[in-house]
PDB file with one MODEL, atoms N, CA, C and O in Angstrom:
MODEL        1
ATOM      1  N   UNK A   1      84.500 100.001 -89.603  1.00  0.00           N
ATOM      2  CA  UNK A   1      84.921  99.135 -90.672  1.00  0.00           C
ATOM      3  C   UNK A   1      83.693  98.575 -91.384  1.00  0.00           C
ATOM      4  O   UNK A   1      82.803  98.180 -90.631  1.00  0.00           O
ATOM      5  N   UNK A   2      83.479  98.468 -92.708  1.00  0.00           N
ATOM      6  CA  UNK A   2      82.878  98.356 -93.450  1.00  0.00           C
ATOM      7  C   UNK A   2      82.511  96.983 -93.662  1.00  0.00           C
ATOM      8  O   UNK A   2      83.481  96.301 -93.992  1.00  0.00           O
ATOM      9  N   UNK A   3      81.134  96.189 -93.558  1.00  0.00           N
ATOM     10  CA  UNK A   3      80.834  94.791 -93.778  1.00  0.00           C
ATOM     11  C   UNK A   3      81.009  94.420 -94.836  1.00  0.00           C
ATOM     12  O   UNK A   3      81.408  95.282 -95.619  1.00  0.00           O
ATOM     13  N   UNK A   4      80.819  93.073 -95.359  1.00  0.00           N
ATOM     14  CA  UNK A   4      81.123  92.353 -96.230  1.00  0.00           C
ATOM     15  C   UNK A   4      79.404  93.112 -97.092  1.00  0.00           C
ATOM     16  O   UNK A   4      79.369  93.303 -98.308  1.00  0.00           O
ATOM     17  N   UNK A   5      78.267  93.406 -96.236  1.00  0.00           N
ATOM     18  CA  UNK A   5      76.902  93.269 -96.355  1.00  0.00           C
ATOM     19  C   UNK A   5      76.914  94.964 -96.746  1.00  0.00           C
ATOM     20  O   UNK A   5      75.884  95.448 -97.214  1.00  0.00           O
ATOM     21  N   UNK A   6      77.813  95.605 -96.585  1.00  0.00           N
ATOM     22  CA  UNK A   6      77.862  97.283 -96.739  1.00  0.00           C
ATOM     23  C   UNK A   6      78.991  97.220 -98.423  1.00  0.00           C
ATOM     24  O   UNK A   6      78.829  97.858 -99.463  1.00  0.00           O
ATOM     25  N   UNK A   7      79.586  96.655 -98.226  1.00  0.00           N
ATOM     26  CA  UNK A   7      80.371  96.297 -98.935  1.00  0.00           C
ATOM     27  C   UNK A   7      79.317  96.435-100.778  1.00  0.00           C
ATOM     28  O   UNK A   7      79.340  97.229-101.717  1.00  0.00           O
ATOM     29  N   UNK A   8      78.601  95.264-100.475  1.00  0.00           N
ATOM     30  CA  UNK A   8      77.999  94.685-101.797  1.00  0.00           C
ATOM     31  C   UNK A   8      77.148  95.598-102.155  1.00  0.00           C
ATOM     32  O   UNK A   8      76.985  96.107-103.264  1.00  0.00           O
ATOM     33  N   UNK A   9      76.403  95.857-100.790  1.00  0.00           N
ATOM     34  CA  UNK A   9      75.182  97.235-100.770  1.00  0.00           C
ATOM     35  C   UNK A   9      75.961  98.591-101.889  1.00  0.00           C
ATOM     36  O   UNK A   9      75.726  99.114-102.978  1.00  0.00           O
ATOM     37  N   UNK A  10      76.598  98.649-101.197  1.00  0.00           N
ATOM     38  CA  UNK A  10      77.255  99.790-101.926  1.00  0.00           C
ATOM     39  C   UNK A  10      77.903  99.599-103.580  1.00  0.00           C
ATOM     40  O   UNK A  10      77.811 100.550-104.355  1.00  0.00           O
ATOM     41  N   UNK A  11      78.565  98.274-104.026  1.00  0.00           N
ATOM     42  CA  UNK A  11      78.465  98.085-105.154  1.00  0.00           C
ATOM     43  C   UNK A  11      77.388  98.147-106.006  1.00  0.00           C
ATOM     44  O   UNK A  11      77.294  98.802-107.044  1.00  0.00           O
ATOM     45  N   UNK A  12      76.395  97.250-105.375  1.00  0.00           N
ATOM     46  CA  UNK A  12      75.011  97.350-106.264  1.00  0.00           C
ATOM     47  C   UNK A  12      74.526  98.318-106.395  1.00  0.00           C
ATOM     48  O   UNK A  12      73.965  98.564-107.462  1.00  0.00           O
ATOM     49  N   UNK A  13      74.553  99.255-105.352  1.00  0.00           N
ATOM     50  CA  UNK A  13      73.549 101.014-105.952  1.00  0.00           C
ATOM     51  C   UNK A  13      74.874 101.680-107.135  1.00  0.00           C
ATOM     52  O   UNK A  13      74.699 102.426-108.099  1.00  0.00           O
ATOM     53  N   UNK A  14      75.819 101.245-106.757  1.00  0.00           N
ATOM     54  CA  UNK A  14      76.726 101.943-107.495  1.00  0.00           C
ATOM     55  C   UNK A  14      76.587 101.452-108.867  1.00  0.00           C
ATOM     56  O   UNK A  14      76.483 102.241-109.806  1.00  0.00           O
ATOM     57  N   UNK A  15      76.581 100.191-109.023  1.00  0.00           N
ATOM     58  CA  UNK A  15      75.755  99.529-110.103  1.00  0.00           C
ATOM     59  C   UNK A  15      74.554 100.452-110.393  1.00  0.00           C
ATOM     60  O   UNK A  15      74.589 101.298-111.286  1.00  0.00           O
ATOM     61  N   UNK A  16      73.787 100.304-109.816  1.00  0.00           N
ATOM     62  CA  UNK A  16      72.410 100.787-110.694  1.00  0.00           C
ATOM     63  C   UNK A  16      72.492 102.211-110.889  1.00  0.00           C
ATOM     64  O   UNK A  16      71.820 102.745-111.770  1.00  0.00           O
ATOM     65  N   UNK A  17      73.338 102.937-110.064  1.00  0.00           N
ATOM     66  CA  UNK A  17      73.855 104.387-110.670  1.00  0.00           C
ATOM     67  C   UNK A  17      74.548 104.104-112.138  1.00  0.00           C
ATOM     68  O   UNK A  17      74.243 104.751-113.140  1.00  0.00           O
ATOM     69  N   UNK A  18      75.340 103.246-112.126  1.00  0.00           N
ATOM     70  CA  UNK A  18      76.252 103.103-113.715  1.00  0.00           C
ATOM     71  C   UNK A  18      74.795 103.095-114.885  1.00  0.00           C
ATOM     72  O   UNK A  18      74.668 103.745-115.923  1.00  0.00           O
ATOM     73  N   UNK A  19      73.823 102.102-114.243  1.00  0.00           N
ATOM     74  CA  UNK A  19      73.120 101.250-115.213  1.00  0.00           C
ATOM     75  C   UNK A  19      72.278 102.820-115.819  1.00  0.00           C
ATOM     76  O   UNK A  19      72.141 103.238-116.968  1.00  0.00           O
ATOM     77  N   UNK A  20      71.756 103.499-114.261  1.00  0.00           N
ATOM     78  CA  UNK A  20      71.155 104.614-114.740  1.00  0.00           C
ATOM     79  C   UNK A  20      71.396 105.792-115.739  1.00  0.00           C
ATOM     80  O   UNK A  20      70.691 106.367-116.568  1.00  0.00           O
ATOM     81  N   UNK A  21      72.791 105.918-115.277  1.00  0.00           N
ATOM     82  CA  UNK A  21      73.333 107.039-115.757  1.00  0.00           C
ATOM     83  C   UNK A  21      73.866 106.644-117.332  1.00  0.00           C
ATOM     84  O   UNK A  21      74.194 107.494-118.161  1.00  0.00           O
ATOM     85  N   UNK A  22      73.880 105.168-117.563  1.00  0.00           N
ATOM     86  CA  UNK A  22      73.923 104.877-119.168  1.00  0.00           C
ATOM     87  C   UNK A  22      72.623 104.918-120.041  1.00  0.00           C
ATOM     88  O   UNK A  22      72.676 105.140-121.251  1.00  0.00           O
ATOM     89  N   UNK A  23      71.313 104.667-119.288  1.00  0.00           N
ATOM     90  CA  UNK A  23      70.378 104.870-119.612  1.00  0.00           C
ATOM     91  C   UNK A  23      70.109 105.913-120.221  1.00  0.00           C
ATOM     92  O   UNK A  23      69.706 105.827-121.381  1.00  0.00           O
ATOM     93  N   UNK A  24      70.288 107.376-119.494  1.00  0.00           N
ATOM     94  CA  UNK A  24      70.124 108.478-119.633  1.00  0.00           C
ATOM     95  C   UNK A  24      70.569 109.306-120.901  1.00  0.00           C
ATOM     96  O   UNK A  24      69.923 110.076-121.612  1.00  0.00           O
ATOM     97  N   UNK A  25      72.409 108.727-120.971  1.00  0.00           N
ATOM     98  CA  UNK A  25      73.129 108.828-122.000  1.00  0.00           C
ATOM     99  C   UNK A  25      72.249 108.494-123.652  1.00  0.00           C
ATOM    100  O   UNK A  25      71.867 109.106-124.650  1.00  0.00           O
ATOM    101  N   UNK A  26      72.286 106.754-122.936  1.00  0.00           N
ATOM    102  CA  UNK A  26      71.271 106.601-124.756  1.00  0.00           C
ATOM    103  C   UNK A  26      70.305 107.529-124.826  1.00  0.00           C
ATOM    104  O   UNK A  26      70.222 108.032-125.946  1.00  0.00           O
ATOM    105  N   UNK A  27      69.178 108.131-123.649  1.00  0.00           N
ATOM    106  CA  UNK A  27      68.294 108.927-124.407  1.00  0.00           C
ATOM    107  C   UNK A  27      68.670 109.953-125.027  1.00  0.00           C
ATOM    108  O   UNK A  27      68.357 110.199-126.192  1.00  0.00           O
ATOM    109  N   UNK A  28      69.366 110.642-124.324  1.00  0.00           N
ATOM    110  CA  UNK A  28      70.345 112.179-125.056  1.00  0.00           C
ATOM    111  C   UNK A  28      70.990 111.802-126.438  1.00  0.00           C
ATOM    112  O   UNK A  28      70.938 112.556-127.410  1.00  0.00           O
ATOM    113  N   UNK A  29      71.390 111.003-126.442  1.00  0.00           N
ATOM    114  CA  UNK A  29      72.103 110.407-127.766  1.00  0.00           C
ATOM    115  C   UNK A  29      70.827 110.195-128.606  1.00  0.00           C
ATOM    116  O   UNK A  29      70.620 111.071-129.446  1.00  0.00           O
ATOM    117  N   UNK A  30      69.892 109.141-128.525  1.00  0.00           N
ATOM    118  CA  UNK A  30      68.662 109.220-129.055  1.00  0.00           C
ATOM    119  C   UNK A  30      68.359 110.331-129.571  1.00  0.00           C
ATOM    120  O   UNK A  30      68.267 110.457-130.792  1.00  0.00           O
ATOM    121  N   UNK A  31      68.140 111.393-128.665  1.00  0.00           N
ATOM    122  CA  UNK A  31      67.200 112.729-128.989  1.00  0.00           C
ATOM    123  C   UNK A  31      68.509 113.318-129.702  1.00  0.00           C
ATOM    124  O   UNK A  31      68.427 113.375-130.929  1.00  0.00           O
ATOM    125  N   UNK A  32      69.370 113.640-129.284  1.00  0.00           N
ATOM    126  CA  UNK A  32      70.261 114.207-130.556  1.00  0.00           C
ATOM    127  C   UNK A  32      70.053 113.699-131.907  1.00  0.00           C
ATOM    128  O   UNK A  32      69.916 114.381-132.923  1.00  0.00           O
ATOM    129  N   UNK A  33      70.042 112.378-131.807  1.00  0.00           N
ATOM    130  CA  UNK A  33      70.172 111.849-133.394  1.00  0.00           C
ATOM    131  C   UNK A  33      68.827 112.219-134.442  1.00  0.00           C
ATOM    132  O   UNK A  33      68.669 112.557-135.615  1.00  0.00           O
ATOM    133  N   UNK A  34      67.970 111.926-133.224  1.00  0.00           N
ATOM    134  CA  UNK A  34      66.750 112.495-134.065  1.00  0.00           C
ATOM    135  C   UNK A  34      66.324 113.708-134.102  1.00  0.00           C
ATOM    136  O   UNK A  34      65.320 114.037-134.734  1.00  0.00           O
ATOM    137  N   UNK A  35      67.155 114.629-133.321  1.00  0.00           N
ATOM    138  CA  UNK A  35      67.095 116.038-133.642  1.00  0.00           C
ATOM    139  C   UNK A  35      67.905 116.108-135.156  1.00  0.00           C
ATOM    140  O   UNK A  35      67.282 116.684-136.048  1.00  0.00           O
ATOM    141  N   UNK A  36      68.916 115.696-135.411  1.00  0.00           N
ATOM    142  CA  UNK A  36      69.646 115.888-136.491  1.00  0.00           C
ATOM    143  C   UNK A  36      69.172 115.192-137.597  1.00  0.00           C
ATOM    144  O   UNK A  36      69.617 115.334-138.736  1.00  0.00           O
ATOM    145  N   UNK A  37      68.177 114.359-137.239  1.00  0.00           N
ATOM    146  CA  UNK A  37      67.209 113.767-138.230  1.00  0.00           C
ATOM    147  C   UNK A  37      66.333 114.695-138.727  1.00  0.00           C
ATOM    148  O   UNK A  37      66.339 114.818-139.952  1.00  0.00           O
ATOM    149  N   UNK A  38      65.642 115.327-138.144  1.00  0.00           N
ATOM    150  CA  UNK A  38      64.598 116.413-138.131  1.00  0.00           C
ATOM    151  C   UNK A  38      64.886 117.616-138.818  1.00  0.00           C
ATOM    152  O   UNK A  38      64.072 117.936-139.685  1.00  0.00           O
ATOM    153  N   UNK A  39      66.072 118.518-138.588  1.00  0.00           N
ATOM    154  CA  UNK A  39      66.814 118.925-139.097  1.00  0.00           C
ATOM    155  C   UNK A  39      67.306 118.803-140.796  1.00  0.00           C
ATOM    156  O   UNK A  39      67.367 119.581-141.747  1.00  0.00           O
ATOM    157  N   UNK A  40      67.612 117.331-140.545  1.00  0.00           N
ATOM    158  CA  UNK A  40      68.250 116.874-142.315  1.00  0.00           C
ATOM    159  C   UNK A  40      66.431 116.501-143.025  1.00  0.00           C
ATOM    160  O   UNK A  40      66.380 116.478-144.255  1.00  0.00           O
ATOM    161  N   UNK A  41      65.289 116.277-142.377  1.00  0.00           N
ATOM    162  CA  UNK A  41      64.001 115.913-143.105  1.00  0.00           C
ATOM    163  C   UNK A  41      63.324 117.873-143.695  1.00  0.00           C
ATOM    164  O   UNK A  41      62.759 118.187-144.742  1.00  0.00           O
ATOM    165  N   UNK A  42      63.770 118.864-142.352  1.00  0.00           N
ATOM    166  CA  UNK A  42      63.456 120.143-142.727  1.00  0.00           C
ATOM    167  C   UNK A  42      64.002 120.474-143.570  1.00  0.00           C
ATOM    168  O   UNK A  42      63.311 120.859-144.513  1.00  0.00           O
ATOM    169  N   UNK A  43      65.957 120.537-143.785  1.00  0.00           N
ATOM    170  CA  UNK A  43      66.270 120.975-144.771  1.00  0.00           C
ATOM    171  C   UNK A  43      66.166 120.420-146.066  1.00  0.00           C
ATOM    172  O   UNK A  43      66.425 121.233-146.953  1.00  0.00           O
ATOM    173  N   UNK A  44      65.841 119.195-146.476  1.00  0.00           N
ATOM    174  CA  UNK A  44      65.527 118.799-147.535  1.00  0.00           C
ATOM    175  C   UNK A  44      64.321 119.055-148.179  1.00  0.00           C
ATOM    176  O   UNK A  44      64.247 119.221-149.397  1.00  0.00           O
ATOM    177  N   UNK A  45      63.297 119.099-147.359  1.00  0.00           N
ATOM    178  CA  UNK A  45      61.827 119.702-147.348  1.00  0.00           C
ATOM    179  C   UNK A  45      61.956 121.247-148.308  1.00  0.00           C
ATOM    180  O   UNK A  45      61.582 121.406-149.470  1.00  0.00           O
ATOM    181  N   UNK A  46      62.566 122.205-147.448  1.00  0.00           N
ATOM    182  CA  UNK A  46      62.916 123.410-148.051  1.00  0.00           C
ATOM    183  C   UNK A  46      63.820 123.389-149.018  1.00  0.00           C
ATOM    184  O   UNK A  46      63.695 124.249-149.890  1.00  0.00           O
ATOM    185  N   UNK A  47      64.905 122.459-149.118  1.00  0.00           N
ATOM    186  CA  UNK A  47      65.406 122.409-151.041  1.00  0.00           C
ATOM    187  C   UNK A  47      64.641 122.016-151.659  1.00  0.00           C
ATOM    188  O   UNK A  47      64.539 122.672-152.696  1.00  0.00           O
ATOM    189  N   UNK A  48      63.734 120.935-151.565  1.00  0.00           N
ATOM    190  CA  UNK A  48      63.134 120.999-152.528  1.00  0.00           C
ATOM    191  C   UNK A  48      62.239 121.773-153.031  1.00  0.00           C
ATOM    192  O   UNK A  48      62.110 121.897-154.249  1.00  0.00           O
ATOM    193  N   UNK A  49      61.273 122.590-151.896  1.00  0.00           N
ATOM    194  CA  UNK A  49      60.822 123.815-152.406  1.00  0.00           C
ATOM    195  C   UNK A  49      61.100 124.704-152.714  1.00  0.00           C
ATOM    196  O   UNK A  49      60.339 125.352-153.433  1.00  0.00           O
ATOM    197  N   UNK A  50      62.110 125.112-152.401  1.00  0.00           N
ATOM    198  CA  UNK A  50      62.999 125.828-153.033  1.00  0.00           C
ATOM    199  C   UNK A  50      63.302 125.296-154.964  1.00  0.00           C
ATOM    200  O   UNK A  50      62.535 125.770-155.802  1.00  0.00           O
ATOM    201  N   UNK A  51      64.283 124.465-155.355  1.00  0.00           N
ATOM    202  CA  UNK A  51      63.922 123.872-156.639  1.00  0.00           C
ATOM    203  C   UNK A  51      62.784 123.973-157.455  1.00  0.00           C
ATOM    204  O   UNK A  51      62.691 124.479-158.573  1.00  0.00           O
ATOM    205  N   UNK A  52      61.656 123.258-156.541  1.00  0.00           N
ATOM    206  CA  UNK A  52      60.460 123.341-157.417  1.00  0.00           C
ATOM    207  C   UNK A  52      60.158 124.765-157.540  1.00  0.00           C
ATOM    208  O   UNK A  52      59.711 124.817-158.685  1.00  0.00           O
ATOM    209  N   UNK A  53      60.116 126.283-156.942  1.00  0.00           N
ATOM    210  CA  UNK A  53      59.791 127.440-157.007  1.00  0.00           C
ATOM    211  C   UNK A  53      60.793 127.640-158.336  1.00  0.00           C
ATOM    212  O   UNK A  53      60.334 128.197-159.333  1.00  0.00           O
ATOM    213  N   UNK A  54      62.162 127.170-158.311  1.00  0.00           N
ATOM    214  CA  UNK A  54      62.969 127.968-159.509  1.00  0.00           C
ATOM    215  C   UNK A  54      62.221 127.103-160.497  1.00  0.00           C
ATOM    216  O   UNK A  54      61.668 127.705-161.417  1.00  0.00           O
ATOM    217  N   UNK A  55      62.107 125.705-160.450  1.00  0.00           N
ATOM    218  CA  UNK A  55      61.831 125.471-161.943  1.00  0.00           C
ATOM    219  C   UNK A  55      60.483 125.425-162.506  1.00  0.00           C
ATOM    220  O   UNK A  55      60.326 124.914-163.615  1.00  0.00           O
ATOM    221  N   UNK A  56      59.095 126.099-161.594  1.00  0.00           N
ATOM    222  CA  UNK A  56      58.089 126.789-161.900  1.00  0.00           C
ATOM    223  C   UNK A  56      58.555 128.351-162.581  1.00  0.00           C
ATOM    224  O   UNK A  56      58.131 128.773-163.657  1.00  0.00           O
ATOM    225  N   UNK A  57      59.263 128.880-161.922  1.00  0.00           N
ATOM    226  CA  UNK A  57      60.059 130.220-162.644  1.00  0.00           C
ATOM    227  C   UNK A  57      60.296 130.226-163.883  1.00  0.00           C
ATOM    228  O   UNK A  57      59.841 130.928-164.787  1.00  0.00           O
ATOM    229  N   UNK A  58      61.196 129.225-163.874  1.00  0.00           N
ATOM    230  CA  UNK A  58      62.066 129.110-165.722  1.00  0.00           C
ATOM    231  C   UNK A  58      61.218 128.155-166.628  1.00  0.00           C
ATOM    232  O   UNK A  58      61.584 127.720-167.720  1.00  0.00           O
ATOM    233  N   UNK A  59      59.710 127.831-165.838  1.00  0.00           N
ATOM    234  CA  UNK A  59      59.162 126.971-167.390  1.00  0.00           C
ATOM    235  C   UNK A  59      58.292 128.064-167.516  1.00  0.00           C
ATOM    236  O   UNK A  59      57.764 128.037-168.628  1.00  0.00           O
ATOM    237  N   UNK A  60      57.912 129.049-166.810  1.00  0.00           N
ATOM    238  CA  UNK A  60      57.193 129.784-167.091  1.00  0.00           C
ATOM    239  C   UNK A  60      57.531 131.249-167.995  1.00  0.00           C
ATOM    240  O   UNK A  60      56.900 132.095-168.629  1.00  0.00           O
ATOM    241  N   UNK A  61      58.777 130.981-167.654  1.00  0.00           N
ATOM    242  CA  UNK A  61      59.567 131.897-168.666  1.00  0.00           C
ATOM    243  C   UNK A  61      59.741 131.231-169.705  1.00  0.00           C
ATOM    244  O   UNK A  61      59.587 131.932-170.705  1.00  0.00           O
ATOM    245  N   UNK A  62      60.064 129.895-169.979  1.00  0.00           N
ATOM    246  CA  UNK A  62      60.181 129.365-171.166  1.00  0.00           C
ATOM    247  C   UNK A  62      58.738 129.438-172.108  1.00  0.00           C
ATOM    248  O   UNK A  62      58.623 129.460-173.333  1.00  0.00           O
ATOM    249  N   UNK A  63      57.719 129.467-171.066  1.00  0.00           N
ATOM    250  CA  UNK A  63      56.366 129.553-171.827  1.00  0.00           C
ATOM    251  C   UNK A  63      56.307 130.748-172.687  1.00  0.00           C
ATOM    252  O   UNK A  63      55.908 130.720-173.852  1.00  0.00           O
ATOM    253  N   UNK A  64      56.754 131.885-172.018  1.00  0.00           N
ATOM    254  CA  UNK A  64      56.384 133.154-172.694  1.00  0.00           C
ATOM    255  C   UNK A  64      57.444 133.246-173.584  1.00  0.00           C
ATOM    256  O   UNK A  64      57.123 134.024-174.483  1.00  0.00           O
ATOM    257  N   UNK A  65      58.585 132.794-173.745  1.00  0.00           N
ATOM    258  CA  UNK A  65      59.534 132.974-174.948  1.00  0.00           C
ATOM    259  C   UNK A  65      58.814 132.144-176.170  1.00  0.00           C
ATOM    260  O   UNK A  65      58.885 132.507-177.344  1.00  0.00           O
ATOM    261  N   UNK A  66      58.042 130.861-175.678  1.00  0.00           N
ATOM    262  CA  UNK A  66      57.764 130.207-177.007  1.00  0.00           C
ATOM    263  C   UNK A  66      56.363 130.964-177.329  1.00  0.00           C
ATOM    264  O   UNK A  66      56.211 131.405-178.468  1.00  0.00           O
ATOM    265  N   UNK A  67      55.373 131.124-176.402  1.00  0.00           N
ATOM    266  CA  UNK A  67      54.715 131.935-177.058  1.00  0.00           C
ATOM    267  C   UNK A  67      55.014 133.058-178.236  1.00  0.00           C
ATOM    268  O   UNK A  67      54.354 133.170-179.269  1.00  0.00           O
ATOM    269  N   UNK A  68      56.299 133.968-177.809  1.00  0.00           N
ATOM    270  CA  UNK A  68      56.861 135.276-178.615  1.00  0.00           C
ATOM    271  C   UNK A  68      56.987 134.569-179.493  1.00  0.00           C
ATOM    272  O   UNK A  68      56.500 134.960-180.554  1.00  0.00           O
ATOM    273  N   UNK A  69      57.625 133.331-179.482  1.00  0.00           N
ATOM    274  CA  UNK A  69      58.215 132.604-181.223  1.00  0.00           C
ATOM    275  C   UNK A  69      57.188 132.640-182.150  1.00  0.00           C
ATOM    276  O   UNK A  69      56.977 133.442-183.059  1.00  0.00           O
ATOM    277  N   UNK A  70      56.523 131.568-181.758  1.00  0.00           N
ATOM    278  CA  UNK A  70      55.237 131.494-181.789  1.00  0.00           C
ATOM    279  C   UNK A  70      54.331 132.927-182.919  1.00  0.00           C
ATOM    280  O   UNK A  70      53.966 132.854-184.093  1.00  0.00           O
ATOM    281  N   UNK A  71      54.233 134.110-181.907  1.00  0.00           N
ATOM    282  CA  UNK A  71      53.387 134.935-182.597  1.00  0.00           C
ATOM    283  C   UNK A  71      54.372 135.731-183.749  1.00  0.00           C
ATOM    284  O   UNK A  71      54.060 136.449-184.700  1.00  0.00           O
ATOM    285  N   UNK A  72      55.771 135.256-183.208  1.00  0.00           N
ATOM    286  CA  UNK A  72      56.928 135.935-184.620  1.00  0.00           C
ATOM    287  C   UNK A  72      56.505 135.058-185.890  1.00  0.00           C
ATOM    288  O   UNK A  72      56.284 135.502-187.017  1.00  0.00           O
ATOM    289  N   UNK A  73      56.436 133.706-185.476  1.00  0.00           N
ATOM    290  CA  UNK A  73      56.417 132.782-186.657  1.00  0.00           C
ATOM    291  C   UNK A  73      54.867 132.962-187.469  1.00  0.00           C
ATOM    292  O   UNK A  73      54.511 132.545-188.572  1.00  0.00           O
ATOM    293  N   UNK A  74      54.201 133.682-186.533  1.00  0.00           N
ATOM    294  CA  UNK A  74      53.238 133.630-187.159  1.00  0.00           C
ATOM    295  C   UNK A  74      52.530 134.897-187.752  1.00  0.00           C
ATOM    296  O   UNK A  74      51.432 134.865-188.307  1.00  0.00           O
ATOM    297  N   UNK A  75      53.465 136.257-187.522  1.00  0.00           N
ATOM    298  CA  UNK A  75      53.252 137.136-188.438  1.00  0.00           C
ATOM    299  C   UNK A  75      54.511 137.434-189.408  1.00  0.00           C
ATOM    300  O   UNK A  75      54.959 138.540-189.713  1.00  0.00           O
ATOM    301  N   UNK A  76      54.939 136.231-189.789  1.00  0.00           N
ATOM    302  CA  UNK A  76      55.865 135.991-191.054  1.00  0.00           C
ATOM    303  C   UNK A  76      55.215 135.653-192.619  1.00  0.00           C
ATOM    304  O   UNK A  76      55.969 135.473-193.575  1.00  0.00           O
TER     305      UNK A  76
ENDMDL
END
């Protein structure tokens, strides 16, 4: 039969098992969140380079169309 002194013993580790095993939880939760942080900082990183590559593309195409104007307007 179990003491009053086995009794508590055994609550309290059981306690600090709860306390531990919530501990653990927040870190996993932690590291998830900031994995999905990391994640949403990469993919934004790459849209925007992405963007900036197209709209280096199309001013540079816009350059050479106004140039053409340009040398039309000017053998008129």
């Amino acid at each position: 039969m179990p003491t009053k002194l086995h009794i508590a013993l055994l609550h309290r580790c059981n306690a600090c098992f709860i306390l531990r095993l919530k501990a653990h939880i927040l870190i996993i939760e932690r590291s998830r969140k900031l994995s999905l942080l990391r994640k949403l900082q990469c993919s934004f990183f790459f849209d925007r380079a992405e963007l900036h590559d197209k709209f280096l593309t199309h001013f540079s195409h816009l350059e050479e169309v106004i140039e053409q104007l340009v040398g039309l307007a000017g053998s008129v």
